[in-house]
Wavefront OBJ file of the C-alpha trace (Angstrom):
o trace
v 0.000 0.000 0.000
v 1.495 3.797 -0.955
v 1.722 6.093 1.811
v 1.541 10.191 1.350
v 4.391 12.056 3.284
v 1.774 12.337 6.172
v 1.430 9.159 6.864
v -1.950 8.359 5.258
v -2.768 5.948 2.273
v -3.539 6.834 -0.725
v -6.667 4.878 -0.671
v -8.103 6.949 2.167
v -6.945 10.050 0.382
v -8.778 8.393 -3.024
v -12.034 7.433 -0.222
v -12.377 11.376 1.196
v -15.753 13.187 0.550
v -14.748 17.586 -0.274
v -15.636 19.100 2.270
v -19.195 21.913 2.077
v -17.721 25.089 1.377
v -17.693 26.612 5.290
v -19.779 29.282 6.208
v -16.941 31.736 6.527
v -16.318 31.907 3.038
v -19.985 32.252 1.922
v -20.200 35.599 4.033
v -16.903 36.535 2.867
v -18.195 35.817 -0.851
v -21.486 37.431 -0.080
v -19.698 40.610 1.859
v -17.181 40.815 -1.527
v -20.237 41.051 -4.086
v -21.746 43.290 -2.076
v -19.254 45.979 -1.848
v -18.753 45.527 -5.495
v -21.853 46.120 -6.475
v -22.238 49.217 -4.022
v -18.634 50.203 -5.444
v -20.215 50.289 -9.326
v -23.554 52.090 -7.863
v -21.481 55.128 -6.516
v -20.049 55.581 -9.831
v -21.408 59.214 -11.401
v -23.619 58.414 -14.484
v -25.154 60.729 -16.743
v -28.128 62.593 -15.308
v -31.503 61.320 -17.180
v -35.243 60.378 -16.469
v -36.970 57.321 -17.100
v -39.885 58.040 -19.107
v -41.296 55.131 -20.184
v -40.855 51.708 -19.211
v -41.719 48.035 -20.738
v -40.441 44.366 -19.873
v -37.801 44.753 -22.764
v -36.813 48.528 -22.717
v -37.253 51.654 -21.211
v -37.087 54.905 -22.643
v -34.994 57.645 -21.074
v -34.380 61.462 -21.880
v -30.819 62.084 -20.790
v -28.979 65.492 -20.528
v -26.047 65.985 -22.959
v -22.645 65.368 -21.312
v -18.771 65.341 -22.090
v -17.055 62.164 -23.180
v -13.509 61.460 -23.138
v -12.793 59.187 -26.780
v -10.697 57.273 -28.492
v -10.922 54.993 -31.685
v -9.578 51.784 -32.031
v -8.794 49.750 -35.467
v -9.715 46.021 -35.078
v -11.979 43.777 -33.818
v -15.070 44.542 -31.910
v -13.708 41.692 -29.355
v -10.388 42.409 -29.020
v -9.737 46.106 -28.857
v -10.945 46.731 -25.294
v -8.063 47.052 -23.619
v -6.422 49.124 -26.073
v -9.357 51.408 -25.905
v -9.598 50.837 -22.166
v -5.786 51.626 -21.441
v -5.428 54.949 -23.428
v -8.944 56.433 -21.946
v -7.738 55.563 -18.243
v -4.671 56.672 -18.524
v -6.341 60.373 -19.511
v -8.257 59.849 -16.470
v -5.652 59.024 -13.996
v -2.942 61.773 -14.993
v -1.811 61.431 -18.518
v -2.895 65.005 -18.844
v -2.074 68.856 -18.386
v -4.033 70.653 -16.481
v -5.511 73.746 -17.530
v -4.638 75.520 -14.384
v -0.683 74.666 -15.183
v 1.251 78.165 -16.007
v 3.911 77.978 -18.674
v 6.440 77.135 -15.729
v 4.307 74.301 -14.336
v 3.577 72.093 -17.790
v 3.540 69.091 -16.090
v 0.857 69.673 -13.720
v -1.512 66.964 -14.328
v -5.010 66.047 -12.684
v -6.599 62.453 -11.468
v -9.617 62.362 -12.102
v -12.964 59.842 -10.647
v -13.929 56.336 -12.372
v -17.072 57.274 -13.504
v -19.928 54.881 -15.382
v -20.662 53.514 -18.302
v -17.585 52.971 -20.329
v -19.011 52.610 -24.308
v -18.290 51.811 -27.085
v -20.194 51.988 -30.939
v -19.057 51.158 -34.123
v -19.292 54.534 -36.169
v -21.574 54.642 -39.300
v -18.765 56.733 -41.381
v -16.262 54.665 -40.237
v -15.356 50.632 -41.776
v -16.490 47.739 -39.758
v -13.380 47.303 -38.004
v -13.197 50.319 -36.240
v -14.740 51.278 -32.901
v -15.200 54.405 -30.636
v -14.237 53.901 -27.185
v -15.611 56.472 -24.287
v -15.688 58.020 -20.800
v -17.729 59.394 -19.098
v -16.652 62.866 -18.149
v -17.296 64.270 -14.283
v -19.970 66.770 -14.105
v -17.899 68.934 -12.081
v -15.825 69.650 -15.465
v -16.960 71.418 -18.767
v -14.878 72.180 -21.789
v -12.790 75.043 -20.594
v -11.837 73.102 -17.418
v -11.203 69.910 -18.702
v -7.630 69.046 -18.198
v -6.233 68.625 -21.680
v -5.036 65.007 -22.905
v -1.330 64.160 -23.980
v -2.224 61.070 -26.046
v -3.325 62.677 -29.264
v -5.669 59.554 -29.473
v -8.151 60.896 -27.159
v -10.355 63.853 -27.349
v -12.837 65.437 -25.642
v -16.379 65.463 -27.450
v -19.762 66.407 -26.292
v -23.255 63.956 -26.522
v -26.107 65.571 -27.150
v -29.204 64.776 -24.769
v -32.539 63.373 -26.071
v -34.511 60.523 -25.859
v -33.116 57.374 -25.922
v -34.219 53.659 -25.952
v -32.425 51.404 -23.345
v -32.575 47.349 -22.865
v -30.591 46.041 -19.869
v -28.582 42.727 -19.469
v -26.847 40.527 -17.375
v -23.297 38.394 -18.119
v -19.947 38.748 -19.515
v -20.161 41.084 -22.924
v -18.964 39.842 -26.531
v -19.749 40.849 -29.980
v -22.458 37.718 -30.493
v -24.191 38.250 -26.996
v -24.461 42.547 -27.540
v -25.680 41.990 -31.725
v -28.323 39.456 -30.140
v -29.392 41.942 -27.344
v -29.459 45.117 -29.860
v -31.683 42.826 -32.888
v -34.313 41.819 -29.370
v -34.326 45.929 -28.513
v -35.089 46.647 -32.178
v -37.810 44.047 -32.500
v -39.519 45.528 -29.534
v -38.495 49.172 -30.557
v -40.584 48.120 -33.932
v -43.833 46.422 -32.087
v -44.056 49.644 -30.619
v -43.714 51.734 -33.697
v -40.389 53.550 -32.174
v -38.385 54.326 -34.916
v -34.297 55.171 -33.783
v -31.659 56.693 -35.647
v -27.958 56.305 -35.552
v -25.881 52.947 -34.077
v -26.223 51.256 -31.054
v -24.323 51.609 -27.680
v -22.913 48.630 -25.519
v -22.452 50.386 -22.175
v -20.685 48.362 -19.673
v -21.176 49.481 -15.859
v -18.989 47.302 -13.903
v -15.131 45.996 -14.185
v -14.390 42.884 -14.917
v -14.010 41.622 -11.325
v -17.380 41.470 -11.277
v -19.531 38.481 -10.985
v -20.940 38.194 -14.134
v -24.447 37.943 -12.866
v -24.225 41.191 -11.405
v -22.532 43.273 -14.157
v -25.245 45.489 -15.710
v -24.898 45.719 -19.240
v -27.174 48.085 -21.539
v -28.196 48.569 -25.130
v -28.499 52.028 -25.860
v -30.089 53.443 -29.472
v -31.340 57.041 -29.946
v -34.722 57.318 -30.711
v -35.570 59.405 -33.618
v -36.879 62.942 -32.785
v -38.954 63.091 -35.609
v -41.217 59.607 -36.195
v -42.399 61.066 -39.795
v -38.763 60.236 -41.352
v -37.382 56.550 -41.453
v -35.093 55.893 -38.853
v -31.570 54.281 -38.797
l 1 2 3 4 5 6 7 8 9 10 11 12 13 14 15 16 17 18 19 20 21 22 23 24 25 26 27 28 29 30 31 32 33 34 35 36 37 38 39 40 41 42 43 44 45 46 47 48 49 50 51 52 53 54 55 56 57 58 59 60 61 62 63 64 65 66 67 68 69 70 71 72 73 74 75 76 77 78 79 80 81 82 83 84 85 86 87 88 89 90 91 92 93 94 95 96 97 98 99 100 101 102 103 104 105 106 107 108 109 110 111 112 113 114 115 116 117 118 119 120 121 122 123 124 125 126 127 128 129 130 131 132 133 134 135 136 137 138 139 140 141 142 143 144 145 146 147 148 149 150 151 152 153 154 155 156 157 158 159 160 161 162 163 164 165 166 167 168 169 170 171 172 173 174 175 176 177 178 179 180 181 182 183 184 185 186 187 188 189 190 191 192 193 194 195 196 197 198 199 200 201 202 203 204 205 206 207 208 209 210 211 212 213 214 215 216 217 218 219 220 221 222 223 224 225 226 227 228 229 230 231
């Protein structure tokens, strides 16, 4: 018969049940998804109102807001953390401030994590290109914004209006958002809501986050005037 270095056999190792996951680690799991999920809800978002509501969508007005945004060449997939990198990095410093006097240039600013990070695929653009964004603080407008160093990323404005939004759960990929935008449009057409311009994937929560608790969200624009055909 083998013996481990402890002295058992390996036939009683082989014969052991796992042991039930102790009750320690459940709170500690349950205390862990908590604060996440309390960390991605203090997160500024752009201010808007909730209309309209259905079982598939809801329709919100939303104030225009600042954006901080980058494109990417490449796959829808696989450019994230391209994107990703060279928006936080504006965020977090790689920037001038516009308080910095000739003799100060390197005065930079750190700026909040704010929520959603999106991305579309513009229509005047090829397929394989995508437009990455931030969310800019409220606190900041054009003339404070600090000013970026990557020439990648700029600072552009969203206009406000009404907007059609479906919410999902689960980790995000090209096949799962195209399925969740084609559901929002079916819906958007029962109801005779025409939209105009590309859809939005707007991610709310890092990727440390349990995938059933990551909020995920179609966003399209709804047309402002229903007589003309939208998209």
């Amino acid at each position: 018969m083998h013996f481990t270095s402890d002295g058992s056999s390996a036939v009683a190792m082989r014969d052991r049940k796992p042991q039930p996951i102790s009750h320690n680690f459940k709170t500690f799991f349950v205390a862990v998804t908590l604060i996440m999920a309390n960390e991605a809800a203090t997160l500024e978002e752009p201010s808007y109102e909730v209309i309209d509501q259905t079982t598939s969508y809801e329709i919100r007005i939303y104030e225009p807001y600042l954006v901080a945004e980058t494109i990417v060449t490449g796959d829808f997939d696989d450019t994230g953390n391209v994107g990703f990198r060279r928006l936080a990095g504006y965020i977090f410093g790689e920037n001038t401030s516009r308080d910095a006097t000739d003799s100060n240039r390197k005065s930079a600013v750190k700026m909040n994590m704010t929520a959603p990070v999106t991305r579309h695929r513009p229509q005047d653009h090829s397929s394989n290109v995508t437009v990455y964004r931030f969310v800019m603080e409220s606190a900041y407008d054009r003339d404070s914004l600090p000013i970026p160093k990557n020439s990648e990323v700029k600072i552009e404005e969203v206009k406000g209006g009404k907007f059609a939004v479906r919410q999902y759960r689960g980790r995000i990929s090209e096949a799962r958002f195209d399925k969740q935008v084609a559901e929002l449009r079916a819906a958007l057409e029962r109801d005779n809501i025409k939209t105009i311009g590309e859809p939005l994937s707007a991610v709310y929560n890092g990727p440390w986050t349990p995938p059933f608790m990551r909020r995920n969200e179609v966003i399209l624009r709804v047309n402002p005037d229903p007589t003309q055909s939208g998209e």
